[in-house]
MARLO-293402 format. One line per field, with one value per residue: residue in three letters; y, x, z of N, C-alpha, C in turn. Coordinates in nm, 3 decimals. Layout:
% MARLO-293402
rest	(ala | ...)
n_y	(Y | ...)
n_x	(X | ...)
n_z	(Z | ...)
ca_y	(Y | ...)
ca_x	(X | ...)
ca_z	(Z | ...)
c_y	(Y | ...)
c_x	(X | ...)
c_z	(Z | ...)
//
This chain:
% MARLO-293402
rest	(unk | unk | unk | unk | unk | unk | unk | unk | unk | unk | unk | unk | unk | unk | unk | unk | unk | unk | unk | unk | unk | unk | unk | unk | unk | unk | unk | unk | unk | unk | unk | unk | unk | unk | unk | unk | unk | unk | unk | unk | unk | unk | unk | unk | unk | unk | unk | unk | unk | unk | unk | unk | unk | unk | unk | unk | unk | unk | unk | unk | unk | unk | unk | unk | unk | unk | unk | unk | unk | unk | unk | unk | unk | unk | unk | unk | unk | unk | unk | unk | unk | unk | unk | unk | unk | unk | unk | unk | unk | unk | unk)
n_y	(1.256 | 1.051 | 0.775 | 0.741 | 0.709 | 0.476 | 0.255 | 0.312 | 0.544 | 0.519 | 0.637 | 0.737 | 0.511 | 0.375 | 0.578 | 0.563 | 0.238 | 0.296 | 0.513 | 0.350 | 0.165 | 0.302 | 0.410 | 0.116 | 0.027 | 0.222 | 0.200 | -0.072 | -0.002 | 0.088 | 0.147 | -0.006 | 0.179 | 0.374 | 0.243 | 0.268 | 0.507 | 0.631 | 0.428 | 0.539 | 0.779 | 0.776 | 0.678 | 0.391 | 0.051 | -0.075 | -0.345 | -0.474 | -0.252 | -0.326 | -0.599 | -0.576 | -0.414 | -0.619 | -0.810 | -0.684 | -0.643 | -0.556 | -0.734 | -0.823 | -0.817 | -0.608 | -0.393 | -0.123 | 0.193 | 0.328 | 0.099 | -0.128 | -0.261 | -0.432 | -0.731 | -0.598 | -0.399 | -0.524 | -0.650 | -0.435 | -0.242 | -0.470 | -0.520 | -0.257 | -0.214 | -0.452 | -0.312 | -0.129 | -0.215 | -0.343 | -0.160 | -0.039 | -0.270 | -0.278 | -0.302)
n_x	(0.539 | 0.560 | 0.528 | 0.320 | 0.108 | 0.047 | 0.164 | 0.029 | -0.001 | 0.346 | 0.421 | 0.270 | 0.099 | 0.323 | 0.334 | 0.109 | 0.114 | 0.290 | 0.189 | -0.034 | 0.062 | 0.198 | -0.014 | -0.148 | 0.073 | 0.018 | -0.230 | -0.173 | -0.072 | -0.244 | -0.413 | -0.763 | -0.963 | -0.850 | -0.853 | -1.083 | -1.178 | -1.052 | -1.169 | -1.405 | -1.308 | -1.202 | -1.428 | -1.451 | -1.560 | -1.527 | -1.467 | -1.378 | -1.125 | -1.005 | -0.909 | -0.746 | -0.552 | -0.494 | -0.370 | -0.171 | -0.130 | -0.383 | -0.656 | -0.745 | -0.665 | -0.508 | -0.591 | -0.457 | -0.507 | -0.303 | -0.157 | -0.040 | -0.271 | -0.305 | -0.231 | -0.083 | 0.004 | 0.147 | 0.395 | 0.466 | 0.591 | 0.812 | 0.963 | 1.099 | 1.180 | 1.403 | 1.534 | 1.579 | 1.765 | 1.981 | 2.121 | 2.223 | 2.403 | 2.581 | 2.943)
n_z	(-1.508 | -1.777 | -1.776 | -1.605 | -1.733 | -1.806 | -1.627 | -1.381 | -1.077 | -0.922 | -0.713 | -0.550 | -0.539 | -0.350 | -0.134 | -0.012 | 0.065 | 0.251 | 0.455 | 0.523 | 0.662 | 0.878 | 1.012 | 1.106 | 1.268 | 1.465 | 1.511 | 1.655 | 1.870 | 2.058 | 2.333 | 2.403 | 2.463 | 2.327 | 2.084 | 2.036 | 1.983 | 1.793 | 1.574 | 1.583 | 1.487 | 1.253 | 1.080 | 1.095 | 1.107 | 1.477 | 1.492 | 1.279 | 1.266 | 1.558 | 1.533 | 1.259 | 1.418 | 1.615 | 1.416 | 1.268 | 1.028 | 0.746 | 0.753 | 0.497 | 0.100 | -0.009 | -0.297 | -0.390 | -0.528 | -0.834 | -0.882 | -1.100 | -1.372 | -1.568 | -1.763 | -1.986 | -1.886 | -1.662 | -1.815 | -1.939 | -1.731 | -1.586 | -1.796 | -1.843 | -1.614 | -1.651 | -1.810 | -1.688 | -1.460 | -1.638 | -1.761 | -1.534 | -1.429 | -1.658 | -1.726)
ca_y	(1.142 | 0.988 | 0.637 | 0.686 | 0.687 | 0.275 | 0.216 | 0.406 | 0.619 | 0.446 | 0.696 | 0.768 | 0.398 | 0.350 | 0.626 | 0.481 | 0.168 | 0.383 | 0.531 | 0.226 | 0.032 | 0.360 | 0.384 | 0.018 | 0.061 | 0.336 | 0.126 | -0.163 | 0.028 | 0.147 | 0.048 | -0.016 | 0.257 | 0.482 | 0.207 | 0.232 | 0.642 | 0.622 | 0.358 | 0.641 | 0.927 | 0.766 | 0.627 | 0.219 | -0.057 | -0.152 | -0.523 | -0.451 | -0.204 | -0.422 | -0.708 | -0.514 | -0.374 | -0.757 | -0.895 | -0.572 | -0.558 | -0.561 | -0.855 | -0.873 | -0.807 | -0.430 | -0.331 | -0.004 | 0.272 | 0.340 | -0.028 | -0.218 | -0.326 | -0.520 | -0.809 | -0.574 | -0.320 | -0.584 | -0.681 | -0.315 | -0.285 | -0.621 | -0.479 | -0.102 | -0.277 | -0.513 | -0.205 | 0.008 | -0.307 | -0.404 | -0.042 | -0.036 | -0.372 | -0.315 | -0.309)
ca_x	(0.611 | 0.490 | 0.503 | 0.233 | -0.039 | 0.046 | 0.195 | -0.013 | 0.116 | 0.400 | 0.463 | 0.141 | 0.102 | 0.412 | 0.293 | -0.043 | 0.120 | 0.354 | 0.073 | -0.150 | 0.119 | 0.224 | -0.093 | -0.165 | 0.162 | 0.008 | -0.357 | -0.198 | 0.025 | -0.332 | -0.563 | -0.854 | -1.061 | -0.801 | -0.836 | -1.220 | -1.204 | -0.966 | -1.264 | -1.490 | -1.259 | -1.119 | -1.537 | -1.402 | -1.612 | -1.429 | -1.454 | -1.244 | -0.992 | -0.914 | -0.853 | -0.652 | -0.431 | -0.382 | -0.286 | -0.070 | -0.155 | -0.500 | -0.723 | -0.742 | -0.591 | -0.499 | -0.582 | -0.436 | -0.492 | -0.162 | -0.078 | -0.040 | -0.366 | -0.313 | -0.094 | -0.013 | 0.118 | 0.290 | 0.555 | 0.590 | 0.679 | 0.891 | 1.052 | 1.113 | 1.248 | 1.456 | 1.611 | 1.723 | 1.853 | 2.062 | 2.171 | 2.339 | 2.492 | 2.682 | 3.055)
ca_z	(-1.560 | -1.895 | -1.775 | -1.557 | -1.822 | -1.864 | -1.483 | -1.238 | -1.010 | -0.828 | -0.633 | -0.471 | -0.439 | -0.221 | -0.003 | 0.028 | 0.168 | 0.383 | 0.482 | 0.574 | 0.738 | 0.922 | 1.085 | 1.160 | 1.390 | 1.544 | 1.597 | 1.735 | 1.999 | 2.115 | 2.426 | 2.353 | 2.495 | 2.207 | 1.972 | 1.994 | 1.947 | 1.666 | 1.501 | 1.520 | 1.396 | 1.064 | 1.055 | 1.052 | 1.233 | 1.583 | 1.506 | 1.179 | 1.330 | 1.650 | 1.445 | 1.185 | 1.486 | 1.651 | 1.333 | 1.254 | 0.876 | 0.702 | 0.716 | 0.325 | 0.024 | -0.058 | -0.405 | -0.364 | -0.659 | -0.855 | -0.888 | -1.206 | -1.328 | -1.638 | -1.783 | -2.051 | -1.789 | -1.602 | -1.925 | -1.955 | -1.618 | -1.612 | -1.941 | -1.777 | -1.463 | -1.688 | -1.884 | -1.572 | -1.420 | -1.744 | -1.783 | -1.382 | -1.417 | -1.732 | -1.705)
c_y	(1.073 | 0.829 | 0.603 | 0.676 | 0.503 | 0.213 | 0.212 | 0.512 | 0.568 | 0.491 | 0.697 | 0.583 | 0.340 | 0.401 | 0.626 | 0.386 | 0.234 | 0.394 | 0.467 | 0.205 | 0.128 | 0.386 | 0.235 | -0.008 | 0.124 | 0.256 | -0.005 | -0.101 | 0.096 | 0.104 | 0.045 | 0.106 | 0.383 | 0.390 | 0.210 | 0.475 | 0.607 | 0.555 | 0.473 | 0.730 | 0.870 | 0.687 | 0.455 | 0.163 | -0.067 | -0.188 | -0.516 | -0.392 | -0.275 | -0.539 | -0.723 | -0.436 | -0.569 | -0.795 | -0.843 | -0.586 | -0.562 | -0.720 | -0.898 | -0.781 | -0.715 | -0.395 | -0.175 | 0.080 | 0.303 | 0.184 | -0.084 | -0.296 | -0.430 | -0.614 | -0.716 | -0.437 | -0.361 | -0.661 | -0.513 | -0.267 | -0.339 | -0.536 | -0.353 | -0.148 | -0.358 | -0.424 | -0.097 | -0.097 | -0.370 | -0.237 | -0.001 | -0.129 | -0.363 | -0.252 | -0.140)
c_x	(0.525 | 0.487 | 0.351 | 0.077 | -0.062 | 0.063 | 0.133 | 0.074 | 0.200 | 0.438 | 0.383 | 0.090 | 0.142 | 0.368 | 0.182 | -0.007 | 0.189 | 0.278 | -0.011 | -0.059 | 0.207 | 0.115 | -0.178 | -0.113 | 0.140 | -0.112 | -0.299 | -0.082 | -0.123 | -0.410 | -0.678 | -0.973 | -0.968 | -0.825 | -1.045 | -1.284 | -1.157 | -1.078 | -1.355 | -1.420 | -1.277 | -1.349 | -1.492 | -1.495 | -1.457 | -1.408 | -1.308 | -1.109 | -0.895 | -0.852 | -0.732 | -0.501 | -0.418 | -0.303 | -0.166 | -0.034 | -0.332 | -0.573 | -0.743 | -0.638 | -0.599 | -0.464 | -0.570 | -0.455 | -0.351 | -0.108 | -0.091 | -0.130 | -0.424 | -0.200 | 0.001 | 0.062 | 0.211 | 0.375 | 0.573 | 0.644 | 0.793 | 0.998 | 1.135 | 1.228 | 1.382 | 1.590 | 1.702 | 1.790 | 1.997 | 2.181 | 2.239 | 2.432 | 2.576 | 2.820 | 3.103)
c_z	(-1.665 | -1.871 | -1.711 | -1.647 | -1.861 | -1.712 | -1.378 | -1.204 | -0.923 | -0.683 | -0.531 | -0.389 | -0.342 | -0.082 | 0.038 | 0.153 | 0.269 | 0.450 | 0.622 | 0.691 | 0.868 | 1.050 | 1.123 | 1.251 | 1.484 | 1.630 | 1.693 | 1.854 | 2.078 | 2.215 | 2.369 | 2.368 | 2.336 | 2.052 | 1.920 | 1.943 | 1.826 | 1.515 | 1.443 | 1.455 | 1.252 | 1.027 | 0.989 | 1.165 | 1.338 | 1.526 | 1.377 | 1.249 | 1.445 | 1.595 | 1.330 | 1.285 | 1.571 | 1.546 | 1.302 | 1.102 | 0.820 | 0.686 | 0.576 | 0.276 | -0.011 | -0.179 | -0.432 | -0.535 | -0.667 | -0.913 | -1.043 | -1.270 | -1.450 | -1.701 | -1.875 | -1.991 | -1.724 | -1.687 | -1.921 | -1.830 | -1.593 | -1.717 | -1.905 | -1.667 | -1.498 | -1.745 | -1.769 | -1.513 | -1.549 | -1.756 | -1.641 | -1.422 | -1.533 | -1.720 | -1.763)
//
């Protein structure tokens, strides 16, 4: 796709968060004796992971790769987004 040389990859980003928020579901349905293996497999501190499965998303802010990473990507974005939305809604 030729957009992604200005966009990212949107695609890859989505299924990043999929992803993430796929296995955060999984850590916080976990006891603790699985939530303290699981720490070691993926190599994550406990203290992080238990905390990341109570809250049941990430303790900070997820600058995921793929995403949008300047103003002048987010008008062409905005503008892109503006154009397929104008181009459904017309009569």
């Amino acid at each position: 796709m030729q957009l992604n040389l200005w966009i990212g990859n949107v695609v890859e980003a989505v299924r990043h968060c999929r992803t993430m928020n796929s296995e955060i579901r999984r850590a916080s349905a976990m006891s603790e004796d699985e939530l303290f293996a699981f720490a070691k497999e993926i190599g994550a501190p406990y203290h992080l992971l238990k905390e990341t499965a109570r809250l049941k998303k990430l303790p900070v802010v997820n600058f995921a790769a793929g995403g949008v990473a300047t103003p002048g990507r987010w008008l062409l974005w905005f503008a892109l987004l503006w154009l397929t939305v104008a181009q459904r809604t017309r009569p």
